[in-house]
C-alpha positions in Angstrom: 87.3 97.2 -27.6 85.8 99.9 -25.5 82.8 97.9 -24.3 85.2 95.4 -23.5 87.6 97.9 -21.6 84.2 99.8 -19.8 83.2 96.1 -18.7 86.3 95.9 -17.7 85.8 99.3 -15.2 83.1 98.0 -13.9 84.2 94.9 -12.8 87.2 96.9 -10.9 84.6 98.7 -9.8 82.8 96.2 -8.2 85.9 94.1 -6.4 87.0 98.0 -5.1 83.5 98.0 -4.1 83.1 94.4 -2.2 86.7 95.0 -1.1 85.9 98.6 0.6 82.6 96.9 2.3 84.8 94.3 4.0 87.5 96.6 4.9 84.7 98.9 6.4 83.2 95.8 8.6 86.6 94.6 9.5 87.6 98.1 10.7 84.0 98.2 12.6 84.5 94.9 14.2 88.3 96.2 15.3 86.8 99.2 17.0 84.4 97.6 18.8 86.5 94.6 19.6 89.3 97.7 21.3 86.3 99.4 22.9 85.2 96.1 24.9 88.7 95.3 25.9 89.4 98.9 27.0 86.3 98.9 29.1 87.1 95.6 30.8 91.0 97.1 31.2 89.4 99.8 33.1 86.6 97.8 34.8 89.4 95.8 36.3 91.5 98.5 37.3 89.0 100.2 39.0 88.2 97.3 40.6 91.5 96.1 41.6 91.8 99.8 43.6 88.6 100.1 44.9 89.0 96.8 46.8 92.2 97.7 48.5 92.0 99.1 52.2 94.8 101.8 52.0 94.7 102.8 55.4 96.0 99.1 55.9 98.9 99.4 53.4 100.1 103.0 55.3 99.7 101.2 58.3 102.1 98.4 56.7 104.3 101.0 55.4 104.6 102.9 58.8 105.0 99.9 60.6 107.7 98.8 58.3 109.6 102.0 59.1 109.6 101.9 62.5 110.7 98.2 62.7 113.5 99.2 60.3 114.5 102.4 62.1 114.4 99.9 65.1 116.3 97.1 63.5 119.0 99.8 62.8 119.3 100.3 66.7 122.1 97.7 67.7 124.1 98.8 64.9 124.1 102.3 66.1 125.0 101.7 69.6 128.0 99.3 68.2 129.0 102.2 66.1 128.5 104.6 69.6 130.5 102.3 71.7 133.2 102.2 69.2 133.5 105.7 68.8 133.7 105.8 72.8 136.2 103.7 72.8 138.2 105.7 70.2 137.5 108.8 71.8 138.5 107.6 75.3 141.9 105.8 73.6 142.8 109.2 72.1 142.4 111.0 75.1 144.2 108.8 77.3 147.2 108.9 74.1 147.1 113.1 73.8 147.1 113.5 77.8 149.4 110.4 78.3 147.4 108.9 81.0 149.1 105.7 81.9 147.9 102.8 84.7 148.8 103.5 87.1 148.8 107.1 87.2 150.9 109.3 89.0 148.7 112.3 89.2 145.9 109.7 90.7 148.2 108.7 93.1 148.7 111.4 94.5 145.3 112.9 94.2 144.0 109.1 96.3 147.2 110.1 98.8 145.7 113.8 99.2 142.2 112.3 99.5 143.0 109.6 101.7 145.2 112.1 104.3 141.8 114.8 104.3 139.6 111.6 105.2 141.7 110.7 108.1 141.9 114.0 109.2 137.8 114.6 109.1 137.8 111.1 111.2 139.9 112.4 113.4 137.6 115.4 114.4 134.1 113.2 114.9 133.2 111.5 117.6 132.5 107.6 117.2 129.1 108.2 118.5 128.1 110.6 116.0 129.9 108.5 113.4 127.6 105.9 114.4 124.4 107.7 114.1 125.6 109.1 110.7 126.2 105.5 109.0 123.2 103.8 110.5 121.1 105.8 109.8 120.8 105.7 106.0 121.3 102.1 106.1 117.9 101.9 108.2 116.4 104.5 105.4 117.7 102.3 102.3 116.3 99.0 104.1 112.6 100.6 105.0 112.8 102.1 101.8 113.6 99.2 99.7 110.9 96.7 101.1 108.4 99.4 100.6 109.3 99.7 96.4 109.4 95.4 96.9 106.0 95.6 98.5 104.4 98.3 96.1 105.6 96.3 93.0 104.3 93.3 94.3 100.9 94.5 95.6 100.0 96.0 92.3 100.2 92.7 90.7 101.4 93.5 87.3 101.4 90.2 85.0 103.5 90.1 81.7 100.6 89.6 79.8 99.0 93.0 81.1 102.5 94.2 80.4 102.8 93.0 76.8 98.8 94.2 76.2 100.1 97.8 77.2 102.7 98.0 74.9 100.7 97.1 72.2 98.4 99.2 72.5 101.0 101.7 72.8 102.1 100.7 69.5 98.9 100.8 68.4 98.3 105.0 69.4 101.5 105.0 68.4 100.9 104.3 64.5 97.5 106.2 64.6 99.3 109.2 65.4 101.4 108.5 62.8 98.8 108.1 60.4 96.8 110.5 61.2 99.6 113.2 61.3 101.1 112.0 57.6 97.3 112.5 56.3 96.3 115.2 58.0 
């Protein structure tokens, strides 16, 4: 009986034995199974950054903040004009400005009389002299600003050029000031 039960031992022995050897070369092949895997996880991450041109995305970004700041415009002057519009209701209700006013009346009353009066005291040739004379101005003056805009020969195409590249020194100051 105790051959039989040290045969016994060292047939335990042996399946422990074969069973640990197997356990040991599955456990080697795991690790080195997670190690390539991790190494191509990386490899790809790596490369996934490396090809990106970041200065492009914060130019993206940037640009997409300035068209959204610029998108919120026309909201922001309907909520201006509104408040305006408020304002100037409130005013007219605290003061109790009416149409037609009284007051303006006869402010217009008091004007008109003092214009009459300082008619009264020029002469019609200096009046004359006084009301031509900026009409000539205004008329030279206008045809020269028609002439000049003309001359310079502006086409919207040279127009739209310089606002982009406006907009483009625009967003490399940007850039350059949010990295800098």
């Amino acid at each position: 009986m105790h051959a039989t039960f040290a045969m016994r031992g060292t047939n335990i022995q042996s399946v422990f034995q074969k069973m640990g050897a197997s356990i040991s070369s599955g456990w080697q092949n795991f690790m080195n199974w997670l190690r390539t895997a991790l190494t191509r996880a990386r490899e790809f991450i790596v490369n996934a950054f490396s090809k990106v041109d970041w200065g492009q995305v914060g130019k993206y970004i940037l640009l997409g903040i300035a068209n959204g700041m610029l998108m919120g415009l026309p909201n922001l002057l309907v909520i201006a004009k509104k408040i305006a519009d408020s304002l100037l209701a409130q005013i007219k209700k605290s003061l109790g400005i009416k149409s037609p006013s009284a007051e303006a009346m006869k402010l217009g009353m008091f004007t008109a009389q003092g214009f009459q009066l300082g008619l009264q005291k020029v002469s019609p040739e200096d009046m004359a002299r006084s009301l031509a004379r900026p009409i000539t101005n205004a008329n030279t003056s206008t045809q020269q600003t028609i002439i000049q805009n003309f001359a310079s020969g502006l086409t919207v195409t040279q127009a739209r050029t310089m606002i982009a590249e406006n907009n483009e020194a625009l967003m490399n100051t940007m850039i350059g000031a949010l990295s800098g």
